[in-house]
Structures are given as C-alpha cells and as structure tokens.
C-alpha positions in Angstrom: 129.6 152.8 115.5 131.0 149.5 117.2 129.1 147.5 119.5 129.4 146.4 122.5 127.6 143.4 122.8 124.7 142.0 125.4 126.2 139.3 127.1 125.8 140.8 130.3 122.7 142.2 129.6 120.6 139.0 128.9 120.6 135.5 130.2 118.0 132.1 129.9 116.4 131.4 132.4 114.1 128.6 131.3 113.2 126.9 128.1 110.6 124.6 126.0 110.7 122.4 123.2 108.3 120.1 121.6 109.0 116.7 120.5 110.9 116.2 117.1 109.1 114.0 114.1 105.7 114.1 111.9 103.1 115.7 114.4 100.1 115.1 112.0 98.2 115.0 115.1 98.7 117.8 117.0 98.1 121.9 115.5 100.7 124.2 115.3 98.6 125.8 118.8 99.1 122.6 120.4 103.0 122.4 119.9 102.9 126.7 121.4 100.9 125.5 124.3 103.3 122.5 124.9 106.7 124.3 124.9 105.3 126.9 126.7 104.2 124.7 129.4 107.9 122.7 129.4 109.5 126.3 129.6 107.7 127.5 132.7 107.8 123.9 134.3 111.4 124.3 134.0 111.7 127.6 135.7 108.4 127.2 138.2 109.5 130.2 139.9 108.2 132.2 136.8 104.5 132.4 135.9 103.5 133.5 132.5 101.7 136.8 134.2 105.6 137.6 135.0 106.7 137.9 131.5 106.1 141.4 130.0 106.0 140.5 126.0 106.6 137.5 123.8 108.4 137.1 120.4 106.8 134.1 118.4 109.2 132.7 115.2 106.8 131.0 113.1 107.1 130.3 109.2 103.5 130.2 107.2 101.5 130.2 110.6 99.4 132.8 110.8 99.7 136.6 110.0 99.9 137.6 113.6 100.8 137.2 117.5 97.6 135.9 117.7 99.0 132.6 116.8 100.7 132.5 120.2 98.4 135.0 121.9 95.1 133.1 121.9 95.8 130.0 123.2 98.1 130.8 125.8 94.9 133.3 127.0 97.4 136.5 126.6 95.5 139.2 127.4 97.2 142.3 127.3 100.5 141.2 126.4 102.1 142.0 123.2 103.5 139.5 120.9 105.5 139.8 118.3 105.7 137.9 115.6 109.0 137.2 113.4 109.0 135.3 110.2 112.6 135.0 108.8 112.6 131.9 106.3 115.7 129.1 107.7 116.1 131.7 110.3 112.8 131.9 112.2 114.1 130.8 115.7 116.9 132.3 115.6 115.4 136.1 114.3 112.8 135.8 117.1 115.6 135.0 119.7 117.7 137.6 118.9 115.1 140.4 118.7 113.9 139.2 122.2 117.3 139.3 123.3 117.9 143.1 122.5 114.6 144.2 123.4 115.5 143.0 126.9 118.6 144.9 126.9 117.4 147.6 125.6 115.6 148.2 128.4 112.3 147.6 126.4 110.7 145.2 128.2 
C-alpha cells in the first residue's frame, strides 16, 4: 500500500519554544506552561479551548498527559503522551500530524 502523503492535509499555525541552556530553575511544568504560552501568543486568534487534543513528547517526565494536562488546567482534553528516546519531538509531532489528517481530531 503506497502512501500518499499529508501535506495538504496539515499545516502550523503557531508555535512555542523555551529558552535553550541549564534551566536548574525552572520545572519541567514551568518550561510546558511557557511554550505554551509563546505558541498561542504567536497565533492570538487561537485560544487553548480551540484546540481539541494535545500530544506532549517528553523523555523521563512523568508516566502520563498529566504532565502537560495539569498545569495548563486541561480539563476534558486528551493528551497524549509520546516518549521516543532522541526522537521525542519529533514522534509527538508526527503523530499529531496524522491524527489531524486523519480526521481524528
């Protein structure tokens, strides 16, 4: 079975990222709540009640979405939570990619 691809079936709208370095001072919930905050301040048309679900890529933090879930007051929402050694961000990313274009979400 070939396939097709999702390019036309997918697109960023907005993103988040945290600053690089040592961040002995913040938790790994701080560093969620700050990308997440940089991500919809860069698309301020879309709220977080807009999204329908949430893939979280995180190594050794936690054993569930309620890593993400809890401090970003996600009630209701379903997280999903990837953990794919070296390839974390980009397991998460592409999971959330074809669960939009699937139709899933």
């Amino acid at each position: 079975m070939a396939s097709h691809g999702i390019k036309d079936k997918v697109a960023i709208v907005g993103m988040g990222c945290t600053r690089f370095g040592e961040r002995w001072e913040s938790s790994a919930a701080d560093m969620l709540v700050d990308a997440t905050e940089e991500c919809f301040a860069s698309t301020p048309e879309i709220t977080k009640d807009d999204v329908d679900a949430y893939w979280l890529g995180t190594l050794s933090s936690g054993q569930s979405g309620l890593v993400l879930s809890e401090p970003l007051g996600l009630d209701y929402k379903p997280v999903t939570r990837v953990e794919n050694f070296c390839a974390t961000g980009s397991e998460a990313f592409r999971n959330a990619c074809y669960a939009v274009a699937s139709g899933g979400v």
